[in-house]
C-alpha positions as CSV (number, residue, x, y, z in Angstrom):
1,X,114.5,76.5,93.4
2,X,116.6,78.0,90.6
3,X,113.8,79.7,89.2
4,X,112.9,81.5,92.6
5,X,116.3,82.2,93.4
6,X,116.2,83.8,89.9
7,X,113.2,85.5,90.4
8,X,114.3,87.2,94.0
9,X,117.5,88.7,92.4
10,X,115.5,90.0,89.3
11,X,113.0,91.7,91.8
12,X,116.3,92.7,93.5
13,X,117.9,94.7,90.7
14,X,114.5,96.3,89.4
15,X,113.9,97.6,93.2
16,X,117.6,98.5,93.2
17,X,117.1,100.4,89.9
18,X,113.9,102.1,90.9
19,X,114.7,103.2,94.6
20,X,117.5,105.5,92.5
21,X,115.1,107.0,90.3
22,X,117.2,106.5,86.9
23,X,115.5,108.6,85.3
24,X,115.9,111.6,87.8
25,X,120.0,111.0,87.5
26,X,120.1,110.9,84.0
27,X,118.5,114.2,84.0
28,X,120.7,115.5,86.5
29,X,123.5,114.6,84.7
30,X,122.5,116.4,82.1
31,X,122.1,119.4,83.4
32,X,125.7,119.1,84.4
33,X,126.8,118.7,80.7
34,X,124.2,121.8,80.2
35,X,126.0,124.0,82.2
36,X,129.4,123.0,80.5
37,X,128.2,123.9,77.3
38,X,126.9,127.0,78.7
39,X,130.3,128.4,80.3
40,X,132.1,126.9,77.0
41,X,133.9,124.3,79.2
42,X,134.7,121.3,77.2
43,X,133.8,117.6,78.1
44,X,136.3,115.9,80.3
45,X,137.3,113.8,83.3
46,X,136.5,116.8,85.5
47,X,133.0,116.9,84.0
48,X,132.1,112.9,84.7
49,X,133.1,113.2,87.8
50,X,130.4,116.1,88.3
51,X,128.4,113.7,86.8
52,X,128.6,111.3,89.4
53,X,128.9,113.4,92.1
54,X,125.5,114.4,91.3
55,X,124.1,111.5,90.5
56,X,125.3,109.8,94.0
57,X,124.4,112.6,95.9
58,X,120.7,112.2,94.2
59,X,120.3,108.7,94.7
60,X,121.3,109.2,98.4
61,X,118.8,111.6,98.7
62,X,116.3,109.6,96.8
63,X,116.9,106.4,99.1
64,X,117.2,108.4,102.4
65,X,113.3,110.2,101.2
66,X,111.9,106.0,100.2
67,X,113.8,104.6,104.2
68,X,112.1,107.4,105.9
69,X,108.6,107.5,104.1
70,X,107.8,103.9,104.1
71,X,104.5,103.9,106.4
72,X,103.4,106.6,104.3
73,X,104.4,104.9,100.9
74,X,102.4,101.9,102.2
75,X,99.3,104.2,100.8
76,X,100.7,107.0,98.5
77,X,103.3,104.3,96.9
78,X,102.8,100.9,97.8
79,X,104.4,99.6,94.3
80,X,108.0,100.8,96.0
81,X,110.8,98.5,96.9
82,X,111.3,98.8,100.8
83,X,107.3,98.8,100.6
84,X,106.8,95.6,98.6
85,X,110.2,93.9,100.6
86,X,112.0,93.4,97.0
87,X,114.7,95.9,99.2
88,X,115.8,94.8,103.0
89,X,117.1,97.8,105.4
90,X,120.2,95.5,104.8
91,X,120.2,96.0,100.9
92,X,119.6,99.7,101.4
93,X,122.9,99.9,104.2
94,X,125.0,98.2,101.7
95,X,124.0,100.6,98.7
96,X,124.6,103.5,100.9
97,X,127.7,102.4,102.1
98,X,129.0,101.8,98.7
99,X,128.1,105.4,97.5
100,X,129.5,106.6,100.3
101,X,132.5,105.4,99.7
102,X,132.4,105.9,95.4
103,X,131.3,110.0,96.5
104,X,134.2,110.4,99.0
105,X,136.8,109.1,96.3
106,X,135.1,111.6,93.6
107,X,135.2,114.7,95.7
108,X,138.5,114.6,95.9
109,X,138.9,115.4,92.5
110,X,136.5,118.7,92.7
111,X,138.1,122.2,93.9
112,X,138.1,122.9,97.4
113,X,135.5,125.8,96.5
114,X,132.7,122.9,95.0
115,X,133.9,121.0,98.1
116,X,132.9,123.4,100.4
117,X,129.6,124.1,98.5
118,X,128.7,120.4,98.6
119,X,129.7,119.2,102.1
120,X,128.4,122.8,104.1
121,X,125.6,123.6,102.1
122,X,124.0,120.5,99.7
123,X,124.6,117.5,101.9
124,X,123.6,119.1,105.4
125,X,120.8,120.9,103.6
126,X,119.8,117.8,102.1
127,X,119.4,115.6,105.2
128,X,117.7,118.4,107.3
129,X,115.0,118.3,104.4
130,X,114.6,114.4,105.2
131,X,114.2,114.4,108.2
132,X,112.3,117.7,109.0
133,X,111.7,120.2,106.5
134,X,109.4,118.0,104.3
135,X,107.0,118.2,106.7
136,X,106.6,121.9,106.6
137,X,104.3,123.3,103.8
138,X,106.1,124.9,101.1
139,X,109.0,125.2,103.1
140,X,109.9,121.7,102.4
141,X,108.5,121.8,98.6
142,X,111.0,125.0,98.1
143,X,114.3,123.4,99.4
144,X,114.0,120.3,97.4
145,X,113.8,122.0,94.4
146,X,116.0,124.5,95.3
147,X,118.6,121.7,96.2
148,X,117.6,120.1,92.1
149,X,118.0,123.6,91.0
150,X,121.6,124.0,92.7
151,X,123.2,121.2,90.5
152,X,123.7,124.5,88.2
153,X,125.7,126.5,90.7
154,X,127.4,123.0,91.7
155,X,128.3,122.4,88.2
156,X,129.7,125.8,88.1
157,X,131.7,126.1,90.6
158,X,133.0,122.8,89.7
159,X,134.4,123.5,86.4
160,X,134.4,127.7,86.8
161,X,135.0,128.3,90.2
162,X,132.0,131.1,89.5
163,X,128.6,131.1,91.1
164,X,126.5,133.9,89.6
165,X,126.7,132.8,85.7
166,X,123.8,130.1,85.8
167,X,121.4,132.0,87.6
168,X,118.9,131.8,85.3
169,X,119.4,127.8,84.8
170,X,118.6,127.7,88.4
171,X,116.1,129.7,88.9
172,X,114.1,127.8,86.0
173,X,114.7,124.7,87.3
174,X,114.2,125.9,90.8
175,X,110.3,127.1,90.0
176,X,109.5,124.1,87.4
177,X,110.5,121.0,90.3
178,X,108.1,123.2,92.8
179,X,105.3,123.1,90.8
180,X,105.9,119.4,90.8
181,X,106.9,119.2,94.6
182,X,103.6,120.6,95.0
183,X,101.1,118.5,92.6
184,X,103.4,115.5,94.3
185,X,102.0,116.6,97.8
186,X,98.8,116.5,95.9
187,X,99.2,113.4,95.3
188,X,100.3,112.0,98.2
189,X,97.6,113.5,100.6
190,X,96.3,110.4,102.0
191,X,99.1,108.8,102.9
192,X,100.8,111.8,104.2
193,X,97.6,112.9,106.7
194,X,97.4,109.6,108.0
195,X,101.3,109.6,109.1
196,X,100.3,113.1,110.6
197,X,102.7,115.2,108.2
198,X,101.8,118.7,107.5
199,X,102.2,119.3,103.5
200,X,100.6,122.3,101.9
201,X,97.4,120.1,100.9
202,X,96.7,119.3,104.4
203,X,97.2,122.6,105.8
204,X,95.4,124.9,104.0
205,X,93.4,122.4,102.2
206,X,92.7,120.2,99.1
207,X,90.7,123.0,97.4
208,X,92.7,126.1,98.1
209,X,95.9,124.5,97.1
210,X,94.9,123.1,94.1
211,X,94.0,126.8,93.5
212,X,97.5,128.2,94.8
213,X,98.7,125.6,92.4
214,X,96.6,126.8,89.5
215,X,97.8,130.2,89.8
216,X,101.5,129.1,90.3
217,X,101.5,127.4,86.3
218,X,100.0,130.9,85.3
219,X,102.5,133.1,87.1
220,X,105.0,130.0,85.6
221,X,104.1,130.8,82.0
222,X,104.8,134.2,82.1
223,X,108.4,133.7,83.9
224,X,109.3,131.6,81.2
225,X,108.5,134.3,78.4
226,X,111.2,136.4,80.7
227,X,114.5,135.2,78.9
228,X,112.8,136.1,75.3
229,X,111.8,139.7,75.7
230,X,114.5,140.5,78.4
231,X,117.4,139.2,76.9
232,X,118.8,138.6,73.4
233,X,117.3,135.1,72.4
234,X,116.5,133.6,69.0
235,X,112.9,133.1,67.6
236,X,113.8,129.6,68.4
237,X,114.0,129.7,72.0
238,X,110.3,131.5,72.0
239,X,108.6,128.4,69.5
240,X,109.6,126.0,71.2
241,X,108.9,127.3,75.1
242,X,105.3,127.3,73.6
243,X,105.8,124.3,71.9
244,X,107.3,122.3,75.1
245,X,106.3,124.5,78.3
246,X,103.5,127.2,77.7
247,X,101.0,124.8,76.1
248,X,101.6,122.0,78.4
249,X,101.3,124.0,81.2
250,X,97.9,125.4,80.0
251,X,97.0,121.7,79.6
252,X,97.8,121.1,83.3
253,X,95.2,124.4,84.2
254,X,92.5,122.7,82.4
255,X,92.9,119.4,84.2
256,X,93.7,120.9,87.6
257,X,90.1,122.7,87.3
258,X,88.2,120.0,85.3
259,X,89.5,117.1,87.1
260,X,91.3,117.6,90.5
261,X,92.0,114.4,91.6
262,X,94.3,111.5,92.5
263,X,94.7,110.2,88.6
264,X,95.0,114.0,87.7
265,X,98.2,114.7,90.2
266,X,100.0,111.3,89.4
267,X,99.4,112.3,85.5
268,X,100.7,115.6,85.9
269,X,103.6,114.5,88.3
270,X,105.2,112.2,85.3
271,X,104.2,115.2,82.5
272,X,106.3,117.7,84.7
273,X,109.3,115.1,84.5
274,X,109.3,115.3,80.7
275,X,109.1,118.9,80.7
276,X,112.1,119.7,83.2
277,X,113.5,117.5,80.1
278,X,112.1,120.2,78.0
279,X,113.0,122.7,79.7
280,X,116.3,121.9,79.6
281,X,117.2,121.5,75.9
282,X,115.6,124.6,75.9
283,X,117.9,126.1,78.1
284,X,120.5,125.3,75.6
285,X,119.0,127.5,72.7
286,X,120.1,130.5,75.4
287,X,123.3,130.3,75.0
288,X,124.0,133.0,72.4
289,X,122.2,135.7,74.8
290,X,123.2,138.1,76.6
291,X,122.8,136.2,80.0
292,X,126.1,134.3,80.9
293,X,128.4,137.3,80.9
């Protein structure tokens, strides 16, 4: 009896642990202490409570995106916790509730300018894409990266009370999580056509959009060069984009032509996870440019 009792609280915590996508909030907290270092603001209370803001806010998202996807997951996902019942809808009300409760405690510690930016735009934005937007193609791939992307201007206004500096952070991060958005639709095609949704794959087609999606890491590689030739950034920055992006990326061309298929899109979904990582220790070598003026 012990040992099963055991057993359903380990499965417990590992579901708990993967519905939030660690991994995903560790990288989002660090591009929160990314864009400190960037504006030369120092390490302090102020910034761990960005932290966490963040990181609630994603696993909110995260868990909202697994409650509402779960016939769908039954194909695309079936190794997820509400799928395999190592979650209840009870476990998931009670993790909601609590960071509801942590979130409304932090953001009273933000400026009323971050407030607003979370609470009008990030939040509403981020339920509407839930519930409706994800079904539409593109539309729905765009916002959610857009809405990973905005932990920039968040951080900003947070800690500046600016929102034009980080641009370019954004706008990187932005186009590399839609490229993944969209090999993720990939992905999931089965599972998403038989729940009726409308993803990019299914409306204009497996072939064509792994085609737009081809053409996308091409037109991907050259924005990246941008920062090197437009602004004033060290040889540094350049090796390593081809090092840690450009090759990569070329890598992904091959297999999205050789071998467009399931295994291909679920390889290349995890690969894009490590590069965002890339991407942004890359963004770091920026810092004595031109571009946050």
């Amino acid at each position: 009896m012990v040992t099963i009792e055991y057993w359903k609280y380990n499965m417990m915590y590992k579901g708990i642990f993967q519905i939030l996508r660690i991994h995903n909030l560790i990288l989002g907290s660090l591009a929160v202490i990314i864009s400190g270092y960037l504006l030369d603001y120092s390490i302090n209370l102020l910034t761990a409570y960005s932290m966490l803001i963040v990181m609630i806010v994603m696993a909110i998202i995260y868990i909202m995106n697994d409650f509402l996807d779960i016939k769908s997951d039954q194909i695309n996902h079936p190794d997820r916790p509400l799928v395999t019942k190592d979650l209840s809808t009870k476990h998931i009300f009670y993790i909601i509730s609590a960071l509801l409760a942590l979130l409304f405690m932090l953001i009273t510690q933000i400026n009323y300018y971050a407030l607003q930016f979370l609470l009008i735009i990030i939040l509403p934005l981020s339920i509407i894409y839930n519930i409706y937007l994800k079904k539409i193609p593109l539309i729905g791939n765009f916002v959610t990266s857009m809405l990973l992307g905005s932990i920039f201007f968040f951080s900003e206004i947070v800690m500046n009370q600016t929102n034009h500096i980080l641009v370019l952070p954004f706008i990187l991060c932005t186009a590399f999580n839609f490229l993944r958005e969209m090999i993720k639709d990939m992905h999931d095609y089965e599972g998403d056509l038989s729940n009726n949704y409308c993803t990019a794959p299914i409306y204009f087609g497996k072939s064509i959009m792994n085609k737009i999606i081809i053409i996308y890491c091409f037109c991907l590689m050259l924005i990246c060069l941008i920062p090197y030739f437009v602004f004033q950034v060290n040889i540094s920055f350049l090796l390593l984009l081809i090092i840690i992006i450009e090759i990569p990326l070329l890598y992904s061309v091959f297999l999205l032509s050789k071998f467009p298929n399931k295994t291909t899109y679920k390889y290349l979904s995890d690969l894009l996870k490590y590069l965002c990582l890339g991407g942004l220790l890359i963004i770091v070598l920026t810092k004595d440019s031109n571009i946050y003026v």
